[in-house]
C-alpha distance (Angstrom), angle and dihedral (degrees) to the residues before:
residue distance angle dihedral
X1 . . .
X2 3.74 . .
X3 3.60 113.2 .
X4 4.13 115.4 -86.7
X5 3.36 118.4 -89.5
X6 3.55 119.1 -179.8
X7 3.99 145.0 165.7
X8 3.56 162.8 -173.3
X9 3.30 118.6 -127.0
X10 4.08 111.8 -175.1
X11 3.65 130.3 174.2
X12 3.89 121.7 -129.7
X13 3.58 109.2 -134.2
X14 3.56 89.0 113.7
X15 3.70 151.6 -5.9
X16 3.78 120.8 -60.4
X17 3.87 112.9 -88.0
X18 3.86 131.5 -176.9
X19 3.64 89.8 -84.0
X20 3.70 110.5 56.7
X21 4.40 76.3 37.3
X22 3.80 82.3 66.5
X23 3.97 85.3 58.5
X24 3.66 99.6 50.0
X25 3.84 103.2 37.5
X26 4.00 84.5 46.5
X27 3.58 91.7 46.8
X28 4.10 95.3 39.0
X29 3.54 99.6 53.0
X30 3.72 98.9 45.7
X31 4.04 86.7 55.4
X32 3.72 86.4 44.6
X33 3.80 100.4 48.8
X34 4.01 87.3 43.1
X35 3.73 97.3 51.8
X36 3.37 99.9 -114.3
X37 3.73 155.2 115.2
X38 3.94 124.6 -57.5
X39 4.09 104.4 -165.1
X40 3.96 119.8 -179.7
X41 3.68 120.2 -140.8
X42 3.87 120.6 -168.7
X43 3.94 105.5 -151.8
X44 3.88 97.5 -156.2
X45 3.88 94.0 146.0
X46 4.30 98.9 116.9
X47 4.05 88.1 58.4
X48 3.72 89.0 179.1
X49 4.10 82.7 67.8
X50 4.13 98.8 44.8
X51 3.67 115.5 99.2
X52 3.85 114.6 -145.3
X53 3.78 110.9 -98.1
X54 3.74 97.0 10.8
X55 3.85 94.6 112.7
X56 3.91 90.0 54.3
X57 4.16 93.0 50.7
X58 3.28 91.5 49.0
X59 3.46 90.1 55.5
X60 3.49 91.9 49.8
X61 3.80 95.8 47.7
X62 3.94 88.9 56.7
X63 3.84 92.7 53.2
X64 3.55 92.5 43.9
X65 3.93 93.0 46.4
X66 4.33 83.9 53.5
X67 4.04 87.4 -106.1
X68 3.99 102.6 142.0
X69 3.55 109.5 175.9
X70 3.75 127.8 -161.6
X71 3.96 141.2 -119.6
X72 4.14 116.3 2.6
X73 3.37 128.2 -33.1
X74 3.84 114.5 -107.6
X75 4.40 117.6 -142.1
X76 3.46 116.9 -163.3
X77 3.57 91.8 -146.8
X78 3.76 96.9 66.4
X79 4.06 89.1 51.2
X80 3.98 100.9 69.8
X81 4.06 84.1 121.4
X82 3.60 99.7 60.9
X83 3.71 88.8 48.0
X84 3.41 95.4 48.8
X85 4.28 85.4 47.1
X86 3.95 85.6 49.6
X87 3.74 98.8 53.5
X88 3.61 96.7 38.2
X89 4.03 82.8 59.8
X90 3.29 90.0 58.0
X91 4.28 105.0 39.7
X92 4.29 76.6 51.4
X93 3.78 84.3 69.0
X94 3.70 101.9 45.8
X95 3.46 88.9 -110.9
X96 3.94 101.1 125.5
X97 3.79 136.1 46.4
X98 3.88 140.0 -179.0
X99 3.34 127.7 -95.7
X100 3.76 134.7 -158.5
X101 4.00 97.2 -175.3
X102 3.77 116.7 123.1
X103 3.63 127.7 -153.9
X104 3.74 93.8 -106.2
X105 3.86 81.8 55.6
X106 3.34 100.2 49.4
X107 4.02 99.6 52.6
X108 3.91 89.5 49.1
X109 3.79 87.9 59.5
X110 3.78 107.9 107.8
X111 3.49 80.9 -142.6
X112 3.75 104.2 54.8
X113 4.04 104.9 87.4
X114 4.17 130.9 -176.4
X115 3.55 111.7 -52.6
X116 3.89 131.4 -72.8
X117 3.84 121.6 -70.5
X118 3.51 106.0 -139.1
X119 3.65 92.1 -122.4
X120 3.33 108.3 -35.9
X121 4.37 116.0 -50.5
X122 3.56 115.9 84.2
X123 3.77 124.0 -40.8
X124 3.72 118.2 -96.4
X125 3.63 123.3 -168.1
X126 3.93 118.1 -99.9
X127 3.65 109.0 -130.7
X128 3.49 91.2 -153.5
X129 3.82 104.8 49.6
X130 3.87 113.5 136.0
X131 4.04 133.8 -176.8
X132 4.51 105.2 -6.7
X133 3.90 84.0 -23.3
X134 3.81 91.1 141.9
X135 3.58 93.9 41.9
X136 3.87 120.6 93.5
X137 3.96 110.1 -110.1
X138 3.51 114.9 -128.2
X139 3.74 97.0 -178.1
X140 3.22 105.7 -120.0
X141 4.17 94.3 157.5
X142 3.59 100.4 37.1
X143 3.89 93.3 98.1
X144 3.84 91.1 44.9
X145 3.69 137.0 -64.6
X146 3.41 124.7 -75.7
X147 3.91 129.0 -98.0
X148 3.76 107.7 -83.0
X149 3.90 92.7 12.4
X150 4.03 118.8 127.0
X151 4.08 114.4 -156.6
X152 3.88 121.6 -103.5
X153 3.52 108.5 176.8
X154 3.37 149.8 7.0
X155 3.84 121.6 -108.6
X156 3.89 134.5 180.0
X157 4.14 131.7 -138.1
X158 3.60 111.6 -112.4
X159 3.92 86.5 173.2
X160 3.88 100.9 -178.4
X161 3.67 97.1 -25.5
X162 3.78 113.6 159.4
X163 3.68 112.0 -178.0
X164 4.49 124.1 -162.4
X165 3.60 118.5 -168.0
X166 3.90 135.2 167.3
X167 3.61 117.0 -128.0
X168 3.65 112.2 -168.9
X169 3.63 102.1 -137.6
X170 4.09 94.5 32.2
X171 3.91 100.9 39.6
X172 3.51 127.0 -150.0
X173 4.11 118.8 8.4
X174 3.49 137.5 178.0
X175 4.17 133.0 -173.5
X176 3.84 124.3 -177.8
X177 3.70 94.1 -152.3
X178 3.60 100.3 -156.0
X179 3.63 98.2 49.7
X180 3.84 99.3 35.2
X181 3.96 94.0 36.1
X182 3.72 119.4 5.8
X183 3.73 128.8 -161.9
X184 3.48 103.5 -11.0
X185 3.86 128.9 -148.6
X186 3.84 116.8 -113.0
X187 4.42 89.2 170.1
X188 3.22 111.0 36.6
X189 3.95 121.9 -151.1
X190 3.69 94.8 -94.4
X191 3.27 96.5 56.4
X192 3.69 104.6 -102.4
X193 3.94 123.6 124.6
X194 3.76 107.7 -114.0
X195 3.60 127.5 -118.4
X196 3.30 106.0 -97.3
X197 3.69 92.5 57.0
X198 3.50 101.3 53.7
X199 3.98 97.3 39.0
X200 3.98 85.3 54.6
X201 3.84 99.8 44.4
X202 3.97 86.3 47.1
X203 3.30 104.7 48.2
X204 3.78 86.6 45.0
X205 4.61 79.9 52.3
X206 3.57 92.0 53.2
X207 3.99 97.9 42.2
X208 3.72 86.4 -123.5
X209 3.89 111.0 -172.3
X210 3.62 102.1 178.2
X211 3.85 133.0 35.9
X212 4.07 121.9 -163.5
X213 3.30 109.5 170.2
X214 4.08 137.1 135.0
X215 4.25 115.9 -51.7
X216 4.34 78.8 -124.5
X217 3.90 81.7 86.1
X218 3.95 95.0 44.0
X219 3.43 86.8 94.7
X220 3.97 93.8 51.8
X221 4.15 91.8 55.5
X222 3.66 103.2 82.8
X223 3.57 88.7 53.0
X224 4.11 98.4 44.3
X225 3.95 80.1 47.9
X226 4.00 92.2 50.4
X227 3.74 87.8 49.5
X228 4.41 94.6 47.5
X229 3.78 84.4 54.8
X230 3.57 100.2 44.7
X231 4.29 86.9 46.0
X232 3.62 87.5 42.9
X233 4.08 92.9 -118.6
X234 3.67 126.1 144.6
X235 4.10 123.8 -96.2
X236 3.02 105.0 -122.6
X237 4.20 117.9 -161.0
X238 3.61 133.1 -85.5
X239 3.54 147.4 -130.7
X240 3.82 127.5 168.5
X241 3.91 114.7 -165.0
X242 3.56 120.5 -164.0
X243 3.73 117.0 -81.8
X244 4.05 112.3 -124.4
X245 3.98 108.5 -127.3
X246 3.75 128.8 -176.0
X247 3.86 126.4 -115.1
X248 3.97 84.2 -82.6
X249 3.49 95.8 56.7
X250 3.58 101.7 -108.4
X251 3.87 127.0 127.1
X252 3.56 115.3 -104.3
X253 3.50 108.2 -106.8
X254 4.18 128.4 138.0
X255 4.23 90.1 -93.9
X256 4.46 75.3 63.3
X257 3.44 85.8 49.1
X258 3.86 92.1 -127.0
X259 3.66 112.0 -178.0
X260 3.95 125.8 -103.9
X261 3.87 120.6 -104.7
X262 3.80 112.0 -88.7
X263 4.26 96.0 -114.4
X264 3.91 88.0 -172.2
X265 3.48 92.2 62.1
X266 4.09 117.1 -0.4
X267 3.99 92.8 159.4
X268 3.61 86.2 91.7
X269 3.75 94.9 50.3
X270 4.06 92.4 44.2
X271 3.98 92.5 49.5
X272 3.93 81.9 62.3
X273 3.70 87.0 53.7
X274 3.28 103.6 55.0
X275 3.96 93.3 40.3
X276 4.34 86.9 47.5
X277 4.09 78.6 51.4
X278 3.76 92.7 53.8
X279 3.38 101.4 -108.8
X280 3.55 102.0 129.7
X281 3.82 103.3 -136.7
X282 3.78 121.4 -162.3
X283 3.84 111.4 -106.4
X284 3.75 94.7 -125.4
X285 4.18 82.3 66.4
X286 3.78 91.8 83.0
X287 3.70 84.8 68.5
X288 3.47 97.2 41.7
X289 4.05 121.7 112.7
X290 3.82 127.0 -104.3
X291 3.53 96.4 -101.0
X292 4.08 95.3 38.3
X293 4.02 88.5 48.3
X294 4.06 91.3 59.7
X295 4.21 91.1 39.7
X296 3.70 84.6 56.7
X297 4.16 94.9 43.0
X298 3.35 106.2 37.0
X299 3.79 92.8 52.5
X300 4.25 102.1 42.3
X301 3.68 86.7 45.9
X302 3.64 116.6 134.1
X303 3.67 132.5 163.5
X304 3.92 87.2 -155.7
X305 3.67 84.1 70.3
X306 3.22 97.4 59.9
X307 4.29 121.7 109.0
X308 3.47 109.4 -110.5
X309 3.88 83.0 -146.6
X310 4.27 117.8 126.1
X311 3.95 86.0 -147.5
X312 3.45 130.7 17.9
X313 4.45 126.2 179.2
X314 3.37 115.2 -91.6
X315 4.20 113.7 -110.3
């Protein structure tokens, strides 16, 4: 096995709240406890979305939380070429085409239904989705555009891809990309590489061999793993945590309005991690110093623990 490499891979539109904490603790300890690598990834490639600042607080919340990280820091925004290496791969096999469809045109398609499942369970929004991403594909460009029609984006053939992968916290999971997903977009119609491109072609970069992140991007796997195969990159593992919602039901995220982490004193805020992971801390831990907090994480962690829950409340 090669040794672990894992990492956190936040995007800075905002400051760092107890949900995208649930990422990084997750994602920090089980690098930690395995011996291995903990590599940061700043995923400022929709600039339109990234909030000035936002990468450096971040960065500043993780070093006040204890979090050290290792190697470089990787920015999405200063990889357009490998992206633009990675899809010309695959338009040199045939496997891509333009597409003029807008959104509008997509969800008046009798055959564009509610959005993908994620592999079967109850649909959770993807975080990531760009331009009729959460919209079934019915292919209506993939013979050619129509007369009149200029291209907007760039989508890929899943023809009748089906794609099984074992997460370790959600088990078992299956998507049949075509009739689940469709054609998906790599280039989107503003010009920006999607997602799924980037996340693939990085991870790939950074010789990542394990991904724990949020269950909002289990339904974004099977396609990331449709894309390593047709690159020819390694797949690496995965591990969904539970994604923190409010009393609404909506993730926590800055458009929630969920508060910033506390960098004066975060050992509060990370106690309520590690108990929202499972982990059963002792109450006494919210009290606990920097350095006593991690000796008591980093060596009760278990990823048996964990809920097998997509979405859990917020504490």
């Amino acid at each position: 096995m090669d040794p672990y490499r894992g990492r956190f891979a936040p995007s800075p539109t905002g400051a760092l709240h107890f949900g995208s904490l649930v990422a990084a603790v997750g994602s920090y300890m089980e690098a930690r406890q395995r011996g291995g690598a903990w590599l940061l990834r700043m995923e400022d490639l929709d600039a339109p979305r990234v909030q000035a600042g936002a990468a450096d607080q971040i960065l500043c919340t993780l070093e006040a939380c204890g979090m050290a990280w290792d190697g470089e820091i990787l920015y999405q925004s200063r990889r357009k070429d490998a992206y633009r290496a990675a899809l010309a791969q695959l338009e040199a096999q045939g496997l891509t085409y333009a597409c003029s469809c807008s959104r509008r045109e997509i969800a008046d398609s009798r055959q564009a239904y509610a959005p993908a499942r994620g592999g079967g369970g109850a649909p959770l929004a993807d975080a990531h989705a760009s331009e009729s991403d959460a919209l079934i594909y019915p292919g209506t460009c993939r013979l050619g555009l129509a007369p009149g029609k200029a291209p907007r984006a760039t989508r890929v053939r899943v023809g009748d891809a089906a794609i099984e992968f074992e997460d370790a916290a959600q088990g078992r999971l299956r998507q049949d990309l075509a009739a689940e997903v469709g054609d998906f977009v790599l280039l989107r119609a503003d010009g920006l590489y999607a997602y799924q491109l980037a996340v693939v072609v990085d991870d790939a970069e950074q010789g990542i061999t394990d991904v724990v992140r949020g269950a909002d991007l289990l339904a974004s796997t099977p396609r990331q793993i449709y894309l390593q195969r047709l690159l020819g990159l390694p797949t690496p593992r995965y591990l969904h945590l539970p994604v923190a919602v409010n009393a609404a039901g909506q993730k926590l995220s800055k458009q929630t309005l969920a508060a910033p982490v506390d960098e004066r004193n975060p050992v509060p805020a990370l106690a309520q991690v590690v108990d929202f992971l499972g982990q059963a801390p002792p109450p006494q831990l919210r009290h606990a110093s920097l350095a006593e907090f991690w000796a008591w994480a980093l060596s009760h962690w278990d990823t048996q623990r964990i809920p097998r829950q997509r979405c859990l409340p917020a504490p």
